[in-house]
C-alpha positions in Angstrom: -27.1 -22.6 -18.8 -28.6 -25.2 -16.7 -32.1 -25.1 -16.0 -31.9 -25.5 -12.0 -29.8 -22.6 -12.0 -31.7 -20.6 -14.9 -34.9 -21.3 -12.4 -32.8 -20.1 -9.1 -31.8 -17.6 -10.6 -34.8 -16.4 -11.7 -36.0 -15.8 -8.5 -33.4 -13.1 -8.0 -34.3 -9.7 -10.5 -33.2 -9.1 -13.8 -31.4 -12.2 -15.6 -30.2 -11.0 -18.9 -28.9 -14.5 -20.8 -29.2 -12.5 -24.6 -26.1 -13.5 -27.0 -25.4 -10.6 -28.1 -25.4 -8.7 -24.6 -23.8 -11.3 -23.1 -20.6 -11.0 -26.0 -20.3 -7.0 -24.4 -19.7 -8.2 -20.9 -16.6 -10.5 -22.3 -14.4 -7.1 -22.3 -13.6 -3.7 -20.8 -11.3 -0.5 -21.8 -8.1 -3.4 -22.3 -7.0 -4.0 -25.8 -7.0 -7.8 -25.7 -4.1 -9.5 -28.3 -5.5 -11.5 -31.1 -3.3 -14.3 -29.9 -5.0 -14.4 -26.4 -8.7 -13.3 -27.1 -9.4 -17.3 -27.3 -9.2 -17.8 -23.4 -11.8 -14.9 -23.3 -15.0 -16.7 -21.8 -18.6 -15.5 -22.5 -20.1 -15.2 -19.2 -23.5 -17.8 -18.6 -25.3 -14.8 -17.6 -25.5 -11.6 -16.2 -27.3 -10.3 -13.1 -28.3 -6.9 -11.7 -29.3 -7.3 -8.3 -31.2 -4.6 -6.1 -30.4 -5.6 -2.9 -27.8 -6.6 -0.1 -30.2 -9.5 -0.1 -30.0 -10.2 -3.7 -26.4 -10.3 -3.7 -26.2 -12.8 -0.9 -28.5 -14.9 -2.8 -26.2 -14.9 -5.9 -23.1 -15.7 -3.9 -25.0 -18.7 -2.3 -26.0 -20.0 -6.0 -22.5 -19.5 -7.0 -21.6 -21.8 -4.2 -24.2 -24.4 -4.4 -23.6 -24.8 -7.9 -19.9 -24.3 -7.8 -20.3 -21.4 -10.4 -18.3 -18.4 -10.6 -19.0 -15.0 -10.0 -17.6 -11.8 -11.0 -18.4 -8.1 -10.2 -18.5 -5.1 -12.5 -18.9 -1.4 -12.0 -19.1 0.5 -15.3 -15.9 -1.5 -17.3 -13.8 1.6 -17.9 -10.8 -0.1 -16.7 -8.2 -1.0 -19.2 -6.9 -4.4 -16.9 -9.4 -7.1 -17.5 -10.0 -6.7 -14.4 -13.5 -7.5 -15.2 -13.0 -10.3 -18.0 -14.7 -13.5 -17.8 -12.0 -15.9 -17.8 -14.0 -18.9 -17.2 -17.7 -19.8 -17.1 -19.1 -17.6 -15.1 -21.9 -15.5 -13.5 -21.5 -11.5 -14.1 -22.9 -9.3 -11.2 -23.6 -6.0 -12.6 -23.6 -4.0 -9.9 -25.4 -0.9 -11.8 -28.3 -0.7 -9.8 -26.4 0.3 -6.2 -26.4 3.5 -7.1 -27.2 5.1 -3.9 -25.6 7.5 -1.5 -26.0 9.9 1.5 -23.5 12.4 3.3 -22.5 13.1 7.1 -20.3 13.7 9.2 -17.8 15.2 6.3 -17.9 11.7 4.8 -19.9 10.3 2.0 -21.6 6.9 2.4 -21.9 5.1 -1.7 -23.0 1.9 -2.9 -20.5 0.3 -5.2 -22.7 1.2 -8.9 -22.5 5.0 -8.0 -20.9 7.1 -10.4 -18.1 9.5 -8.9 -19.1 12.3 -10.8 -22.7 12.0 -9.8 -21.2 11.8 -6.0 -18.8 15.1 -6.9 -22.6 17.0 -8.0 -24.6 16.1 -5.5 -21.4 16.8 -2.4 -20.7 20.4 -3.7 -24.2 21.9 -3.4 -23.6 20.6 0.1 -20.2 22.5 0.1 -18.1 19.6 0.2 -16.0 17.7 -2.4 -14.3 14.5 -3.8 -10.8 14.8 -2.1 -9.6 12.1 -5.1 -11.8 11.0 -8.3 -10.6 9.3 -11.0 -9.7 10.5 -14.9 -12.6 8.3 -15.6 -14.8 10.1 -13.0 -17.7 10.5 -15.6 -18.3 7.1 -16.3 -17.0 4.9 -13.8 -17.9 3.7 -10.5 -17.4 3.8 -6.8 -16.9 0.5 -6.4 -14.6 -0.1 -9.9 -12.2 2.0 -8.8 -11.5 0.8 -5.2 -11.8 -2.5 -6.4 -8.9 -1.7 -8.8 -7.1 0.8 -6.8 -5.2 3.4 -7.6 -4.0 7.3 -8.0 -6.2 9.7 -9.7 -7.1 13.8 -9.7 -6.6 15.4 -6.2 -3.6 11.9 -4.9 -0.9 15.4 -4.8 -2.5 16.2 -1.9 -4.6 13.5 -0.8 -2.8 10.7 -2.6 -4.6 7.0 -3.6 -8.3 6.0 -3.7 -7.4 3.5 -0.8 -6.1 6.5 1.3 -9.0 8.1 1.2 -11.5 5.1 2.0 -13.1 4.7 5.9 -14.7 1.6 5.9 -16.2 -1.4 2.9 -19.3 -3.0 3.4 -18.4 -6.3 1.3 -20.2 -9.2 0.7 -18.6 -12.7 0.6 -19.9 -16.6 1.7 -20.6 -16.1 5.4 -22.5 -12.4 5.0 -21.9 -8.8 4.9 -18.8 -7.7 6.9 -17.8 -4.0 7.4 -13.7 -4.1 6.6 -12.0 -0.9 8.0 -8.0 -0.5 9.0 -5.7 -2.8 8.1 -7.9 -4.9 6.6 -8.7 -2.8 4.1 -5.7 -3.8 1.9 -7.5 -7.1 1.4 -9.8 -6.0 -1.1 -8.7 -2.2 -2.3 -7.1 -3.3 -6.0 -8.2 -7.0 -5.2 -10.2 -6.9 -8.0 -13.1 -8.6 -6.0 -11.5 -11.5 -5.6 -11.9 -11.6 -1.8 -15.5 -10.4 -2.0 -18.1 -8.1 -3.8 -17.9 -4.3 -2.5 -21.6 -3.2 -2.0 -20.6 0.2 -0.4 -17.9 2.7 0.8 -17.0 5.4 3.4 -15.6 7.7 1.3 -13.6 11.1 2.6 -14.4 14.3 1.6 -12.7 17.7 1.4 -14.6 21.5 1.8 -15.6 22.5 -1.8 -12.8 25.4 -2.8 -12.6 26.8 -6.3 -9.7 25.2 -8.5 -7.1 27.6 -10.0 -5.1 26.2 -12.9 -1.6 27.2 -14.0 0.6 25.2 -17.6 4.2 25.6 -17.9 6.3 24.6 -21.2 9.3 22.6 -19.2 11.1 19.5 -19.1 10.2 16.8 -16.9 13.4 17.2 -15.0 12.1 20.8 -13.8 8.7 19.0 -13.1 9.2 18.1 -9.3 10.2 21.3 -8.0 7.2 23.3 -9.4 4.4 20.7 -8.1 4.9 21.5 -4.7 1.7 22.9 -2.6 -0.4 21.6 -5.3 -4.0 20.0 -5.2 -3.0 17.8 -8.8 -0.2 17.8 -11.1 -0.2 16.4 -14.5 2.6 16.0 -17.0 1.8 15.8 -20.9 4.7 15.6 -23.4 4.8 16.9 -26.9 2.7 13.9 -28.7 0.1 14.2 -26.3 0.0 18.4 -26.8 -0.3 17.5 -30.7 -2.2 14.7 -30.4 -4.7 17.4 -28.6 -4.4 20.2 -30.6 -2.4 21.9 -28.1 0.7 23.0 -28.9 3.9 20.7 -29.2 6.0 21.6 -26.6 6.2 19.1 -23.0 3.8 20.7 -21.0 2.9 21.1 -16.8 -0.4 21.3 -15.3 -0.3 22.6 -11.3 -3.8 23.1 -9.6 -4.2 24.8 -6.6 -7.4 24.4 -4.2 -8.7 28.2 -3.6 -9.0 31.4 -5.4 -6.7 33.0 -7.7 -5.7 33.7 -11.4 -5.5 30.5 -14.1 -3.7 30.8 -17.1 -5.8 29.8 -20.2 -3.7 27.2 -21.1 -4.2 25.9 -17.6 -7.6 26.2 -17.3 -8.0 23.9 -20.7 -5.7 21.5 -19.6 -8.1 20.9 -16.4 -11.1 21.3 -18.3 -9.4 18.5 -20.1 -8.5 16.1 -17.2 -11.4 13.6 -18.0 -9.7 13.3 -21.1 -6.3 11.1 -20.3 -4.0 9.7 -22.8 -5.5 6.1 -22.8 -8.9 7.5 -23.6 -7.8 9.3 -26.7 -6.4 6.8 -28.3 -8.5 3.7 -27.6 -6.6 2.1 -31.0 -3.3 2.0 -29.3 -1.4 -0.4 -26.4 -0.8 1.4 -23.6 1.0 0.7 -20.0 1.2 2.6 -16.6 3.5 2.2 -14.2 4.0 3.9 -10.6 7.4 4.9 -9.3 9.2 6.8 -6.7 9.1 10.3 -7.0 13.0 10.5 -6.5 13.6 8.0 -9.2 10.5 9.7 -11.8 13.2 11.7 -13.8 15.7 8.4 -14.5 12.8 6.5 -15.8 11.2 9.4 -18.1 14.9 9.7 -19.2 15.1 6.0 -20.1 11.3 5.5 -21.4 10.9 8.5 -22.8 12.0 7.0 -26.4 10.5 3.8 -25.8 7.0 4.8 -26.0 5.6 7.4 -28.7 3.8 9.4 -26.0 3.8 9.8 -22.0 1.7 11.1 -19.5 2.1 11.5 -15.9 0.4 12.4 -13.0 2.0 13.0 -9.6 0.7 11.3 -6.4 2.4 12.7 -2.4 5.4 10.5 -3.1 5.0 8.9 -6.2 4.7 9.5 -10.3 2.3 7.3 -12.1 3.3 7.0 -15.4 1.1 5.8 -18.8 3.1 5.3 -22.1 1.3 4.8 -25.2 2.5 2.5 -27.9 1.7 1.1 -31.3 -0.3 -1.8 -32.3 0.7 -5.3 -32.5 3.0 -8.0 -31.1 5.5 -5.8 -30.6 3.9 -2.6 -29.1 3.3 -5.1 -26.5 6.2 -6.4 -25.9 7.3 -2.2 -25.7 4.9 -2.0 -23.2 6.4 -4.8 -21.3 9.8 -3.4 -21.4 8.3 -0.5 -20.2 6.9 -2.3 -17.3 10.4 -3.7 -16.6 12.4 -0.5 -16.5 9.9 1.1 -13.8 10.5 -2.3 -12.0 14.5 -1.9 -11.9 13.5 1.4 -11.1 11.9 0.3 -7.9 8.4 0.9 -9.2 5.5 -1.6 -10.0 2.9 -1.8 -12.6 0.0 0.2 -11.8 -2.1 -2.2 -11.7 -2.5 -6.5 -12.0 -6.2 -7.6 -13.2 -5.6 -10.5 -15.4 -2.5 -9.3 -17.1 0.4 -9.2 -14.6 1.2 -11.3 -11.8 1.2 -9.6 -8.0 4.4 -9.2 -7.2 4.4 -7.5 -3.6 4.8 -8.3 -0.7 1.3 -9.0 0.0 1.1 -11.7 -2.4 1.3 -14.4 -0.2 -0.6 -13.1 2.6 -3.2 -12.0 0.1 -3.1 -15.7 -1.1 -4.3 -17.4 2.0 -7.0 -14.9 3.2 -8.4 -15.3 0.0 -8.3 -19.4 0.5 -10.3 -18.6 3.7 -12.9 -16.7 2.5 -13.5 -18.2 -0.7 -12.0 -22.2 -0.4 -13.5 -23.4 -3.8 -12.1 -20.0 -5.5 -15.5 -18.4 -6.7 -14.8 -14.8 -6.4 -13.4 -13.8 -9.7 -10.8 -16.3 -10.0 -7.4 -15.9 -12.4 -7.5 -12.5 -11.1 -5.1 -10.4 -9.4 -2.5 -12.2 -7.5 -3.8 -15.5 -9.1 -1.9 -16.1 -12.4 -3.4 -17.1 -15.1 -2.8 -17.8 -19.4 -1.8 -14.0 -20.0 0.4 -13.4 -17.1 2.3 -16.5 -18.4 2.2 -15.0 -21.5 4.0 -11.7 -20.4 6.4 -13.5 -18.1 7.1 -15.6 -21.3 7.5 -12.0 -23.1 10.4 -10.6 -20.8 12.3 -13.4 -22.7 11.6 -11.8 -25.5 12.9 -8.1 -25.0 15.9 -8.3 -26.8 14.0 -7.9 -30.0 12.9 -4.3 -28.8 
């Protein structure tokens, strides 16, 4: 690292610059090919700062030395969301940790972790209205910088939805983003600026009751309804837990009434998703329609070797697991392709998938205001970069599938 940015940084907190914790922060929960760990950059260093002030002071070393910065919450995402891709500065965001309650909301800082939020609300009576499968390791800021659907998006649907305001940091200052301009930087992977806090809704803390039905997914959509979370496992994922082998419903209800016991494991379970048990294996999730769910489990559901779904107000959001190897991923592509003719998207882009909606190019330019020399975690997102070309090129290749 250069020494006249070693020395300004310096002057900012902890600078961590060792090898060997540096070679961590090249990777997250995604299972990177062989083929394509090369373009894999190990960052120059990696900061923690402690303040809205040290974070401004990052952004303008980044920009005085034309160096890149990237932020990351606790890496549980399985995107890349959070891998270097080019030389660059990593902004551990760990120590905003903070958070307060009023007015039915809760106030965070970006490095909180949900479940710690979830704790600390319900002795006040309240409670997370969505939190996701990863809610006892990841953070505020992670998730709504990826987007998303997680437990409690029945009812309440997407992280986003359930969002106030941001506090974000970018090169002119701290900005508090609310309406419409929210959708700027909720799954924008930072790329339009560094989240220090959120305005996050809450619900009034109700007991969960828990009810599992053996049924095919075609009788799924009908028994969901009225529910707080919904969450479809078929029979691999049963035997991969131990379970049972049979496809399998989980409804949850907000207030008080009988669970079965199958029910209540399965939500004891819910931190547990597919993806997390079986960290050895390639996996994709896609979201879809609710009205077209049942066509693409029919056409998937031999495609991957397990499935699991969890149901959102209008939508299903689907994660098939797959083998290892060049082709496992080019299953999970065709997987990806099949939710697309079945007017559904990839769940999310990070540095694997190119943004396809209709946001891109709107996206594109606000981003080019903001951020002109492209400093905020660039080859992200709706930028493409060497492993989106690399999938595009493997939609040429699906005939071999």
């Amino acid at each position: 690292m250069d020494e006249a940015l070693q020395l300004a940084l310096s002057k900012i907190g902890k600078v961590e610059t060792h090898p060997g914790i540096l070679r961590i922060y090249r990777y997250d929960f995604l299972v990177i090919p062989k083929q394509l760990s090369r373009f894999v950059k190990t960052p120059l260093c990696i900061v923690q700062p402690r303040s809205d002030e040290e974070v401004l002071k990052i952004l303008e070393i980044s920009e005085r030395y034309e160096i890149p910065v990237i932020p990351r919450g606790s890496g549980t995402s399985g995107y890349g969301g959070c891998v270097p891709l080019v030389n660059c500065i990593i902004l551990d965001m760990k120590n905003f940790n903070k958070f307060s309650f009023q007015d039915g909301t809760a106030v965070v800082e970006a490095g909180a972790v949900w479940m710690d939020v979830e704790r600390s609300a319900n002795r006040l009576g309240k409670a997370l209205r969505v939190y996701p499968t990863s809610a006892t390791v990841s953070t505020v800021g992670g998730w709504i910088a990826q987007g998303g659907y997680g437990i409690g998006s029945l009812k309440y649907g997407s992280v986003g939805e359930n969002v106030e305001w941001l506090e974000v940091a970018d090169f002119e200052g701290i900005k508090q983003i609310k309406g419409d301009k929210l959708k700027y930087y909720i799954g924008a992977f930072g790329t339009t600026g560094i989240i220090l806090r959120a305005c996050i809704k809450l619900r009034n803390s109700e007991s969960i009751r828990s009810l599992a039905f053996e049924c095919t997914f075609d009788e799924t959509i009908e028994r969901i309804k009225g529910a707080y979370h919904a969450n479809f496992k078929d029979g691999y994922h049963m035997k991969f837990e131990k379970l049972g082998e049979r496809d399998t419903l989980l409804v949850s209800y907000e207030g008080e009434g009988e669970s079965s016991e199958l029910g209540k494991n399965l939500w004891s379970r819910r931190f547990s998703p597919l993806k997390a048990l079986a960290t050895d294996k390639i996996y994709s999730e896609v979201v879809l329609p609710i009205d077209q769910a049942a066509r693409f489990y029919n056409e998937v559901k031999e495609l991957a070797c397990g499935i699991e779904v969890i149901f959102a107000r209008d939508r299903a959001i689907f994660l098939g697991l797959f083998g290892r190897g060049f082709r496992s991923y080019l299953q999970a592509l065709k997987f990806v392709k099949i939710a697309e003719k079945c007017g559904g998207n990839v769940y999310s882009t990070g540095l694997l998938f190119p943004y396809k909606n209709k946001l891109k190019r709107e996206l594109e330019e606000y981003k080019r205001n903001i951020d002109p020399k492209n400093l905020l975690n660039p080859k992200k997102a709706m930028q493409e970069n060497v492993f989106s070309r690399v999938m595009k090129t493997g939609e040429k290749l699906l005939w071999i599938v």
